[in-house]
Z-matrix of the N, CA and C atoms (Angstrom, degrees):
N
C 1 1.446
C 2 1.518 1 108.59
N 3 1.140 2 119.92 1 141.91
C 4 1.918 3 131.03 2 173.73
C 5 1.582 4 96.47 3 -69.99
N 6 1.600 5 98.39 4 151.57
C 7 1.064 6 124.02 5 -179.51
C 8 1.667 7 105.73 6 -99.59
N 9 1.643 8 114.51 7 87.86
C 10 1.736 9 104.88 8 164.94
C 11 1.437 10 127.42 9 -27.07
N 12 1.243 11 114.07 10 -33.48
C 13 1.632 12 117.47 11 177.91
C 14 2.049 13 102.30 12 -85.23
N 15 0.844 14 110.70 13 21.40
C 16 1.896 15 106.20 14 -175.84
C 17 2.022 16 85.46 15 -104.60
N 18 1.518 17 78.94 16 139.56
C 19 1.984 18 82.23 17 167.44
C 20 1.740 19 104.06 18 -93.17
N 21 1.316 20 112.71 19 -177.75
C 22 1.495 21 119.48 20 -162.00
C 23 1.004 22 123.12 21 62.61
N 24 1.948 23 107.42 22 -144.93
C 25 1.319 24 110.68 23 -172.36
C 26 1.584 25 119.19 24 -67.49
N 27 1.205 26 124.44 25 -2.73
C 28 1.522 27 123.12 26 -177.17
C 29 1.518 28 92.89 27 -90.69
N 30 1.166 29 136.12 28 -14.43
C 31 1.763 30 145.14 29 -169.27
C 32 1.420 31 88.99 30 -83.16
N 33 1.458 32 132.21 31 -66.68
C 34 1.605 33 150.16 32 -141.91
C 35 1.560 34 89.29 33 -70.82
N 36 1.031 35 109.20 34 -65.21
C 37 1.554 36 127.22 35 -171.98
C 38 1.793 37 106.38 36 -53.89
N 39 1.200 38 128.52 37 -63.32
C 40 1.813 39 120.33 38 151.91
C 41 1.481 40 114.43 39 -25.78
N 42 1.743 41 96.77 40 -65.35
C 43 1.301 42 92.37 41 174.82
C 44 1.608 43 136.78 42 -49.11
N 45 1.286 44 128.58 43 -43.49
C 46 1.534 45 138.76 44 148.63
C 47 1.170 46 115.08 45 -16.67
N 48 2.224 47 101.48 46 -83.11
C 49 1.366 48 104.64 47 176.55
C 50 1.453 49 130.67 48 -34.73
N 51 1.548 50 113.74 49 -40.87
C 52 1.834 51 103.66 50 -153.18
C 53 1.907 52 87.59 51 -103.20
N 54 1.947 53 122.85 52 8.01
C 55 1.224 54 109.52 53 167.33
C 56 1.708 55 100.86 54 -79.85
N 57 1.318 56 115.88 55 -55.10
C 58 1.424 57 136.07 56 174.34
C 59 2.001 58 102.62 57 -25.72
N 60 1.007 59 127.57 58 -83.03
C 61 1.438 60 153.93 59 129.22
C 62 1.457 61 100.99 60 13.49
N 63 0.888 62 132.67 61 -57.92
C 64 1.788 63 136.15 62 -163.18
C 65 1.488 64 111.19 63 -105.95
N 66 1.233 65 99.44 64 -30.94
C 67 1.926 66 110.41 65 163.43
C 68 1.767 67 80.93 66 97.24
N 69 1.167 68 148.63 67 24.08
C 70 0.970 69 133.76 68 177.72
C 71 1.429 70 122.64 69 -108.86
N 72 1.775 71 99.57 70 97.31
C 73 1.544 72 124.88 71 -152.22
C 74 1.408 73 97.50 72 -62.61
N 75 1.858 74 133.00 73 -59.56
C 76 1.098 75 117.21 74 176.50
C 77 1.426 76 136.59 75 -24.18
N 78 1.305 77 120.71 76 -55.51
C 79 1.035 78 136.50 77 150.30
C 80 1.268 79 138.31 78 -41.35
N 81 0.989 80 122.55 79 -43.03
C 82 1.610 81 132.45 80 160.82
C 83 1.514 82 124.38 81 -51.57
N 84 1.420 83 118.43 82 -69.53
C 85 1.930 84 135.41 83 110.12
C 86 1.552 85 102.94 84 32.41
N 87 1.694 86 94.47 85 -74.91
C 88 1.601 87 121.16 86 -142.88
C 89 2.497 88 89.33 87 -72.43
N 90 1.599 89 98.60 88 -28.20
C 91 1.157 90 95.70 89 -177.05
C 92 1.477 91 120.42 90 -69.45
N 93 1.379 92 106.61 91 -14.10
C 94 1.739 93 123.88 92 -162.03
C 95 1.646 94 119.02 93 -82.49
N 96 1.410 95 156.43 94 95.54
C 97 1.377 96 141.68 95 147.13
C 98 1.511 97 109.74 96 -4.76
N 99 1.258 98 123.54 97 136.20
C 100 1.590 99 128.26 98 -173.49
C 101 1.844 100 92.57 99 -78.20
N 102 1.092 101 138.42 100 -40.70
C 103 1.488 102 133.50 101 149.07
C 104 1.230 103 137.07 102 -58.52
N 105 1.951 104 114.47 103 18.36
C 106 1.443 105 102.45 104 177.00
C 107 1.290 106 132.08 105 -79.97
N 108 1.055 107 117.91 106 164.89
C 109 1.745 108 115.34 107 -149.01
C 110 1.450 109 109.00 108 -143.29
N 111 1.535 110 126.03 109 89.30
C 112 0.972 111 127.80 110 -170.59
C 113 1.529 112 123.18 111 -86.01
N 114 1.389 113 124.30 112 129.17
C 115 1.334 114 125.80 113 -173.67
C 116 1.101 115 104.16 114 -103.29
N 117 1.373 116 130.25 115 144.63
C 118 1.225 117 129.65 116 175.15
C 119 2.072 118 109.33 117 -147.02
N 120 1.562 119 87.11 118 85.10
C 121 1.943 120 103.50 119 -167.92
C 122 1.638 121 105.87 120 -48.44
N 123 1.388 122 121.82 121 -34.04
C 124 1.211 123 120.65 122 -150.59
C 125 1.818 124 93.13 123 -92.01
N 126 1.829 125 119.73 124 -8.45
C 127 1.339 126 110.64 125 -165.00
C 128 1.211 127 87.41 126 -161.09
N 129 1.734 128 119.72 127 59.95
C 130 1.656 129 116.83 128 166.30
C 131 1.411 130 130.40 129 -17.45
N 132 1.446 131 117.26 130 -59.78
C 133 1.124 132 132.18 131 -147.21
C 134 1.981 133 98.61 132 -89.70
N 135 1.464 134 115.31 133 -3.32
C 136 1.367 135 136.65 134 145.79
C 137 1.200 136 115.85 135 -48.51
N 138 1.540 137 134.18 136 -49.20
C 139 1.144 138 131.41 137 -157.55
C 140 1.444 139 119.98 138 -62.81
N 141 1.416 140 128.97 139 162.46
C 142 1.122 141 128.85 140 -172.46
C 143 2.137 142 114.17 141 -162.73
N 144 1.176 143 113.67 142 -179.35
C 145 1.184 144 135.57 143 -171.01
C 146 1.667 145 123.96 144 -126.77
N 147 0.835 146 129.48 145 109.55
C 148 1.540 147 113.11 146 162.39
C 149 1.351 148 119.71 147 108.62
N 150 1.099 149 139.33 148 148.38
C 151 1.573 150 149.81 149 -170.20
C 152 1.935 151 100.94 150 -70.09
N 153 1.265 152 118.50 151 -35.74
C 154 1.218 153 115.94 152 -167.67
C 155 1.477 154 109.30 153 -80.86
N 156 1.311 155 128.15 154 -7.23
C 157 1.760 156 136.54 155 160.85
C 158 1.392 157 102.12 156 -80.89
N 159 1.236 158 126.61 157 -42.87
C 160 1.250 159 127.72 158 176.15
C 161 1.545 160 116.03 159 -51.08
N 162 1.584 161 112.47 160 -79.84
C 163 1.739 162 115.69 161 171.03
C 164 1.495 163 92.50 162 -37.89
N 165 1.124 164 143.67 163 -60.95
C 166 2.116 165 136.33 164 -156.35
C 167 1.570 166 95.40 165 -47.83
N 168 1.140 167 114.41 166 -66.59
C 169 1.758 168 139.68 167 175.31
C 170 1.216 169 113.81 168 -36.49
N 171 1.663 170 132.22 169 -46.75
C 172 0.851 171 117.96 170 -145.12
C 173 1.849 172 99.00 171 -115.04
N 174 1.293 173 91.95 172 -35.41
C 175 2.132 174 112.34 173 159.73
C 176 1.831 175 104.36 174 -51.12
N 177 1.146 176 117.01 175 -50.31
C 178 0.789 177 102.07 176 179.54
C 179 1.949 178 136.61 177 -80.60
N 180 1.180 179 92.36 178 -25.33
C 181 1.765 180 107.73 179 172.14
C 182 1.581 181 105.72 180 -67.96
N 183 1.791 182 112.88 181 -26.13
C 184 1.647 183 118.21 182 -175.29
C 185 1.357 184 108.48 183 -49.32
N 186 1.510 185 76.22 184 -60.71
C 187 1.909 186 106.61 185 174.98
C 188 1.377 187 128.88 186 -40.18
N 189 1.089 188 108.71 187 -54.56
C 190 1.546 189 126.94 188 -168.80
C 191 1.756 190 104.32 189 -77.76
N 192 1.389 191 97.79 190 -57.65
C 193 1.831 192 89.00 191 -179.73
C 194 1.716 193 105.51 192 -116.79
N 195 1.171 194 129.97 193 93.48
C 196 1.442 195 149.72 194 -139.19
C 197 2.212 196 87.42 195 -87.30
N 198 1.480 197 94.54 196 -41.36
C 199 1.789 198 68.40 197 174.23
C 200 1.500 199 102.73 198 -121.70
N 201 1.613 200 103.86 199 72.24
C 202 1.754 201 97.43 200 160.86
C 203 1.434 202 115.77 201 -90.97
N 204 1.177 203 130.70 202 160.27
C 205 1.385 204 148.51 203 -162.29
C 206 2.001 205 100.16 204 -145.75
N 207 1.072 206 98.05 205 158.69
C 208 1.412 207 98.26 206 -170.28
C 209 1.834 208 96.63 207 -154.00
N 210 1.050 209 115.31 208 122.35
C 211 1.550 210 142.41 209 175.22
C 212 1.837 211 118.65 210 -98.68
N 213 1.806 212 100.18 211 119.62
C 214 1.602 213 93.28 212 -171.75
C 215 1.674 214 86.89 213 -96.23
N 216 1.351 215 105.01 214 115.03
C 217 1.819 216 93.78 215 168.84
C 218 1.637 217 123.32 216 -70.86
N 219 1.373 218 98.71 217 -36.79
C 220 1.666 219 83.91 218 169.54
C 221 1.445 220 78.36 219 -168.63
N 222 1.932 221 104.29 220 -176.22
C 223 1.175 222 138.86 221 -178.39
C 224 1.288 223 121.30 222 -150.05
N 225 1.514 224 117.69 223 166.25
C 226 1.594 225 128.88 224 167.68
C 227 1.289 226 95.97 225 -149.35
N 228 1.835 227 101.46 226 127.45
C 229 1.710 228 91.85 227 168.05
C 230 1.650 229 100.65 228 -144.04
N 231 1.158 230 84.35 229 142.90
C 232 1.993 231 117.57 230 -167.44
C 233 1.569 232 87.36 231 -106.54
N 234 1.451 233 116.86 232 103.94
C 235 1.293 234 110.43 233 155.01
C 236 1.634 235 127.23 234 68.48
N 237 1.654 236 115.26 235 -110.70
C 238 1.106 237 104.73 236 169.73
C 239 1.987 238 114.39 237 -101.18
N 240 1.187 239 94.62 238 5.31
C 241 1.684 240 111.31 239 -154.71
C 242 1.921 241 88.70 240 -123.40
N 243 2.143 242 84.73 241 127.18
C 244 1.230 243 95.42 242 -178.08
C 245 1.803 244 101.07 243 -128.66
N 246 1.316 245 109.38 244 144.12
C 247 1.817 246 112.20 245 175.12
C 248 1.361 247 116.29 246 -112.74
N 249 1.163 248 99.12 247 102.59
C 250 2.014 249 118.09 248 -157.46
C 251 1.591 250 91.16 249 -95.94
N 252 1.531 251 101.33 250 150.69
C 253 1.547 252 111.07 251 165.08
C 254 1.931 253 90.44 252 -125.85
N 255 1.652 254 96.03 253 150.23
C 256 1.712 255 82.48 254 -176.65
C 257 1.561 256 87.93 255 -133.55
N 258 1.397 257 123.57 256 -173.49
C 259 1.496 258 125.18 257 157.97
C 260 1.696 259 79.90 258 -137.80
N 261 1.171 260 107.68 259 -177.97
C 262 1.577 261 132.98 260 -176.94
C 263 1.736 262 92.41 261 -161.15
N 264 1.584 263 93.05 262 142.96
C 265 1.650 264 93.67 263 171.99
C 266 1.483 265 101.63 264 -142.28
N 267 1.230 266 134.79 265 160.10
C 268 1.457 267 128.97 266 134.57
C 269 1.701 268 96.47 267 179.18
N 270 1.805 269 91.87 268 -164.64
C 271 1.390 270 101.91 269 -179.28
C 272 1.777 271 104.79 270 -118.71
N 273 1.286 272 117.38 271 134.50
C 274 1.396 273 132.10 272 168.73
C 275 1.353 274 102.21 273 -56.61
N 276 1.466 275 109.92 274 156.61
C 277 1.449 276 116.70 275 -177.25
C 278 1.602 277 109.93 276 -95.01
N 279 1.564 278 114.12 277 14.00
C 280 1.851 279 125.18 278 154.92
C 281 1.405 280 102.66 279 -80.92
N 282 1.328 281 132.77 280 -9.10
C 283 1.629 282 116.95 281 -158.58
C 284 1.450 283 109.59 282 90.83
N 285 1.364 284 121.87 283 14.61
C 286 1.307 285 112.94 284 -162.46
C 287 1.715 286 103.20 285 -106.07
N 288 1.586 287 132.47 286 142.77
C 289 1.134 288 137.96 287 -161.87
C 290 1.653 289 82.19 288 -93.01
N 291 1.773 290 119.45 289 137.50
C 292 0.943 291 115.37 290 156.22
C 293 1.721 292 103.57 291 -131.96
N 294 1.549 293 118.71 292 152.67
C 295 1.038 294 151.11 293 -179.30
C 296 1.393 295 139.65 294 -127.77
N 297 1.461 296 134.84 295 95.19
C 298 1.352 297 125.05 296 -168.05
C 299 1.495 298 117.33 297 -126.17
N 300 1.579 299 112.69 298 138.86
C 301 1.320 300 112.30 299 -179.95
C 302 1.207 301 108.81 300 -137.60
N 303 1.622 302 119.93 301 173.14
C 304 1.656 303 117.48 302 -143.07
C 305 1.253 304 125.63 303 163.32
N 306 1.231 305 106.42 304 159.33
C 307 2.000 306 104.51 305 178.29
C 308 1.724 307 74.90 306 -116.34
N 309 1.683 308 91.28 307 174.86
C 310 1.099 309 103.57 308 147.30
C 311 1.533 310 111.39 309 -175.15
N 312 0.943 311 128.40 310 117.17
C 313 1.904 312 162.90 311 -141.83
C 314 1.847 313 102.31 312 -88.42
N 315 1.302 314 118.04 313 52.23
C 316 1.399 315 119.27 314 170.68
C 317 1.179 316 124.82 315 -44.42
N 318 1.181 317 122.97 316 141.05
C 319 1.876 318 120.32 317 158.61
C 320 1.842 319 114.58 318 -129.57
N 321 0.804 320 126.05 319 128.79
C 322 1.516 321 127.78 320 -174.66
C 323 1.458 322 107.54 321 -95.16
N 324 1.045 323 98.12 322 -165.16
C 325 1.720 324 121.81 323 173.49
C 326 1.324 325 103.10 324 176.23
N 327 1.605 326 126.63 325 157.67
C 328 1.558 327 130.44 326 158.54
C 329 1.838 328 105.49 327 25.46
N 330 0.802 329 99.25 328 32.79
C 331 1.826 330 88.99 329 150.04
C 332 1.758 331 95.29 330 110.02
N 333 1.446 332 117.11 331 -8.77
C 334 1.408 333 107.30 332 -168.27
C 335 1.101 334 117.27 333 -129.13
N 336 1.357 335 130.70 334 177.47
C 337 1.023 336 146.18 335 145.51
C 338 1.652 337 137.07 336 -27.88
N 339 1.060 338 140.00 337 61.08
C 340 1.596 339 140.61 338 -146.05
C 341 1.605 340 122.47 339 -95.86
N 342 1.685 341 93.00 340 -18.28
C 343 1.933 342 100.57 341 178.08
C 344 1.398 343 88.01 342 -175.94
N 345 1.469 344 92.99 343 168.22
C 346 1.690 345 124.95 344 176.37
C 347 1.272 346 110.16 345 -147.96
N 348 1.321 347 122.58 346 137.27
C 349 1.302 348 143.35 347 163.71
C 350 1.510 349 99.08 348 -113.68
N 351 1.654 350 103.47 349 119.40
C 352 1.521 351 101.48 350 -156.53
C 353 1.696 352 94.18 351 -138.98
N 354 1.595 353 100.30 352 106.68
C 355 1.559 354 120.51 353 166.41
C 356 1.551 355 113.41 354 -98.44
N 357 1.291 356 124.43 355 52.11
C 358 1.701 357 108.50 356 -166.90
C 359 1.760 358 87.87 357 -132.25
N 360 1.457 359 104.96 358 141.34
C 361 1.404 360 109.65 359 -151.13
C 362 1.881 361 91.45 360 -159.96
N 363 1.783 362 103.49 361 138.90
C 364 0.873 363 111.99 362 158.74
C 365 1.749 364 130.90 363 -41.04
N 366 1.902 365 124.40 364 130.27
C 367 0.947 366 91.15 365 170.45
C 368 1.379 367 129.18 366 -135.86
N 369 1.610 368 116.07 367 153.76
C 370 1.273 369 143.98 368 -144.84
C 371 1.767 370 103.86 369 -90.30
N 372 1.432 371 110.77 370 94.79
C 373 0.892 372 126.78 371 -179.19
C 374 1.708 373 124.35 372 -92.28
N 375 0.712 374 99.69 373 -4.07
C 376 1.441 375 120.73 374 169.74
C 377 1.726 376 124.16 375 -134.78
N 378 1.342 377 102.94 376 28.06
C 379 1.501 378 116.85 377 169.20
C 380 1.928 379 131.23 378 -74.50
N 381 1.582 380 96.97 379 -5.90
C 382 1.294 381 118.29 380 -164.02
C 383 1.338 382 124.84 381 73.55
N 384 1.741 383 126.97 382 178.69
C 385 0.846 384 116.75 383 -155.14
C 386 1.416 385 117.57 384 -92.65
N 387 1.238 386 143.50 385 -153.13
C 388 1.455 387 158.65 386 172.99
C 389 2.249 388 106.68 387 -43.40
N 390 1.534 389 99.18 388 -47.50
C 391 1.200 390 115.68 389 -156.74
C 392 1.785 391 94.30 390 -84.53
N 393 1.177 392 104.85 391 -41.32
C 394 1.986 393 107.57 392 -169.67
C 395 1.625 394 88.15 393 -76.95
N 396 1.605 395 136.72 394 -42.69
C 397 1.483 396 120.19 395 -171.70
C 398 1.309 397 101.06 396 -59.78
N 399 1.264 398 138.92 397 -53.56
C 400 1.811 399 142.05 398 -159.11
C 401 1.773 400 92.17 399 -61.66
N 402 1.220 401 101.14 400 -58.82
C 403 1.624 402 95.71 401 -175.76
C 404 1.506 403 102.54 402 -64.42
N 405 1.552 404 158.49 403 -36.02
C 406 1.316 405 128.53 404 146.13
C 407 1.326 406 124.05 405 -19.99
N 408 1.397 407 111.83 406 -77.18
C 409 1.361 408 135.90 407 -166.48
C 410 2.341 409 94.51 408 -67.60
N 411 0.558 410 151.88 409 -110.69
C 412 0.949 411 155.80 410 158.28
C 413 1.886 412 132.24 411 12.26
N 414 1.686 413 93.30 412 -37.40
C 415 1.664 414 89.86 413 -173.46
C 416 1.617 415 109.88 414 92.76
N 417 1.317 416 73.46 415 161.79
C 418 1.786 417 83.73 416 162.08
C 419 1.369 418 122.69 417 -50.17
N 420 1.413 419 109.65 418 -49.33
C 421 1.292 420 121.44 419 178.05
C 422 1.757 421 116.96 420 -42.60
N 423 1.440 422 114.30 421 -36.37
C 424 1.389 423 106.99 422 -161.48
C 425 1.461 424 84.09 423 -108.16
N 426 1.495 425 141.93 424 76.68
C 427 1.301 426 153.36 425 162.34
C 428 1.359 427 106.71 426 -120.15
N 429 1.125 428 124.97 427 108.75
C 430 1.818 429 145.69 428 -175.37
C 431 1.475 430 115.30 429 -57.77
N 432 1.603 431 111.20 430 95.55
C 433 1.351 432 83.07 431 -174.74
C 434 1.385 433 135.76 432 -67.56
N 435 1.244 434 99.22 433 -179.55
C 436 2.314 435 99.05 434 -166.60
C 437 1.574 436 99.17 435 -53.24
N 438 1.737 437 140.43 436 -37.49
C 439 1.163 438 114.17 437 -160.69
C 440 1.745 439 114.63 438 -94.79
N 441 1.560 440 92.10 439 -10.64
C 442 1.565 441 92.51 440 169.55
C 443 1.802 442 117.23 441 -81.05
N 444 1.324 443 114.68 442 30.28
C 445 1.113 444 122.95 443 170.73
C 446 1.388 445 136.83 444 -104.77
N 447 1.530 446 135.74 445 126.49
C 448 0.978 447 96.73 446 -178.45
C 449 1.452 448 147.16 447 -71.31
């Protein structure tokens, strides 16, 4: 976990959390480079540019789940580059339980926010176990046979 009393990027990163936390979008915004540029490897066609995707993104998640809260579980930061684990929790305004977990691969500059490498993903609690994901990902082909089991 970051130390609120650390200056820099361990400061920026508090700062996020308790904007995220309070629903107070200005602020959140206020954490961002007007050129930030979010990557998102696992969902290319996600990616984006700029503070004004951000406020769309972030107005709208306010909206949608009115008491989400968001948790930094820990960090490592090298310089300008920090490796965040986050959870996100709340409830949608359908009644719906939402849950999110994730890395996410910061880079700063001058006081802000400058990129994201963003692995944080709804999660699938009823996706099955270890053996049904490989056979997704894998095929038929990667199905274990019965004696290589224990």
């Amino acid at each position: 976990m970051v130390d609120p009393s650390s200056p820099g990027l361990e400061a920026l990163l508090i700062r996020l959390v308790d904007a995220v936390n309070a629903h107070d979008l200005d602020s959140l915004v206020a954490c961002f480079a007007p050129g930030y540029r979010n990557e998102t490897p696992a969902h290319p066609a996600r990616g984006f540019t700029g503070t004004g995707q951000i406020r769309r993104n972030w107005s709208r998640m306010f909206a949608g789940i009115p008491d989400l809260r968001a948790q930094l579980l820990g960090s490592t930061i090298d310089g300008q580059r920090a490796w965040t684990e986050w959870e996100m929790r709340g409830t949608r305004v359908d009644g719906a339980r939402q849950l999110l977990r994730g890395v996410m691969i910061f880079t700063a500059g001058d006081g802000l926010l400058t990129g994201v490498r963003l692995y944080l993903e709804p999660v699938d609690e009823t996706g099955g176990d270890v053996d049904a994901a490989i056979a997704r990902t894998a095929g038929a082909a990667g199905t274990a046979p019965e004696e290589d089991l224990p």
